[in-house]
C-alpha angles and dihedrals in degrees: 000000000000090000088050097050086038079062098048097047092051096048084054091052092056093046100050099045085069101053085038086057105043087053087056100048095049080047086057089051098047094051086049088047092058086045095063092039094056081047081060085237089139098175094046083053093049091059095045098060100032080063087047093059094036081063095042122019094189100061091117097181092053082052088052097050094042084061097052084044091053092047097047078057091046099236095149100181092045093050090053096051088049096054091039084062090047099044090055085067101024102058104150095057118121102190088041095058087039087058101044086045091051087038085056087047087060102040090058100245089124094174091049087053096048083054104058099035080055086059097046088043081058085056102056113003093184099060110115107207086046096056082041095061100036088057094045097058081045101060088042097048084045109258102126104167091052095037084059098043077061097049101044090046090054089052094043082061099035109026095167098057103104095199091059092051091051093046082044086053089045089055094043086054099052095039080059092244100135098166088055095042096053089047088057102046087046084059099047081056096060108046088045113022111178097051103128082199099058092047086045092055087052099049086056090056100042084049095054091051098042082073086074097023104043089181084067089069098084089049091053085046097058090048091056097041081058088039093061093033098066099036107030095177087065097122091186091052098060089042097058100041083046087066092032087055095051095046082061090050095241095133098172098064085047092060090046097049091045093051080057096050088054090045095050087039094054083051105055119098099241101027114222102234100193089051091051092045090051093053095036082061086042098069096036094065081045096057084237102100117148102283113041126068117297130207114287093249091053129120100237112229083232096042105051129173112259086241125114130228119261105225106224134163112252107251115241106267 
């Protein structure tokens, strides 16, 4: 019986050196793999540590950092397989759930991000990117109550972030909560003042309520004027103040502010034609249409400005 378990032992013995050695091997390889990426040497690190997980697939923290290194080259399809690995062995992980969720975000798989950044939001319920980003995805997939319990939540832990307080202000405004929305993006002005974005986002809601509220037309007006100000190429700033000009019966800047919408818009990559057509109307029931002379503020169409045009969603009306 000794003799049999001495065989056995021993047969153990051969077959678990190898495996012991394979795991630290692949151990080897993942150390040498954070090497090079401290070095900066980002695709030595890569192979590093793609060897360290062909050896061990179940090196989940090469798998981790594979999937920071794919992202930082900006290999989207190929970040989201490596953190789905790690997070199959790494459950508990707050910032690993927070990146495959982000990595599904752009990589388009909204449900599957909303998903994983749910599961790192379980983790830790007060951090405050996490609850950003999750409501984020959520206003942009449709869900505006919950985008803004998020929100709400990320500026509640980080008050002073501006960002959090402008995304909070978007969700407010689709959620057609135009007072909120205006107290958000006022705060968002404050604690960042120069941001073309955020006095862009205020212009729109003072726009929408100066439908009901004419006297908040001037106030839309100046947000747009520093909108536009900061960041010239904004197309859909121009556009807007353009309107916004003309409601006050200031037809000259209007003008003005149209002829630089056509000159921004020509110069887009990919031209938006209804926007062109509408402005287009615009000056010819203003007598200012290309082509004839235009106000002696105006941005000729042949004459633009050497600014590009800065490429933005239209906000919702």
């Amino acid at each position: 019986m000794r003799s049999l378990a001495r065989v056995l032992l021993a047969a153990g013995f051969v077959f678990a050196a190898p495996r012991l050695a394979v795991a630290e091997d692949a151990d080897a390889l993942y150390k040498q793999g954070l090497a090079y990426k401290q070095s900066g040497k980002t695709d030595d690190a890569i192979k590093a540590l793609e060897e360290a997980v062909q050896k061990n697939p179940n090196h989940y923290m090469a798998w981790a950092s594979l999937g920071n290194l794919y992202k930082t080259k900006k290999d989207i399809p190929k970040s989201v397989a490596a953190y789905e690995h790690a997070v199959a062995g790494i459950k508990k992980d707050k910032i690993l759930w927070s990146n495959l969720g982000m990595a599904y975000y752009r990589n388009n798989q909204i449900d599957k991000a909303l998903t994983a950044l749910t599961t790192a939001m379980q983790i830790d319920p007060k951090d405050a990117e996490i609850r950003y980003n999750l409501g984020t995805v959520k206003r942009q997939k449709g869900d505006y109550p919950g985008a803004i319990v998020d929100l709400e939540a990320a500026v509640a832990a980080n008050p002073t972030e501006a960002q959090y307080r402008n995304n909070l202000g978007v969700a407010y405004r689709y959620a057609k909560r135009d007072d909120d929305a205006i107290k958000s993006f006022t705060k968002a002005i404050e604690l960042s003042p120069n941001d073309a974005s955020f006095h862009f986002n205020l212009a729109v809601a003072y726009r929408r309520k100066s439908k009901d509220n004419p006297d908040l037309i001037t106030q839309a007006i100046a947000e747009y004027e520093k909108a536009t100000t900061l960041d010239p190429g904004n197309t859909d700033g121009w556009f807007d103040l353009g309107y916004m000009y003309k409601e006050n019966h200031d037809n000259d800047k209007a003008i003005d502010a149209f002829h630089h919408y056509l000159c921004l818009n020509k110069a887009k990559t990919k031209p938006d034609s209804d926007g062109d057509k509408r402005i287009r109307d615009e000056l010819d029931s203003l007598g200012k249409s290309p082509g004839k002379t235009p106000a002696k503020t105006a941005a000729k169409t042949d004459d633009c400005p050497a600014v590009k045009p800065t490429d933005r969603k239209k906000p919702s009306k």
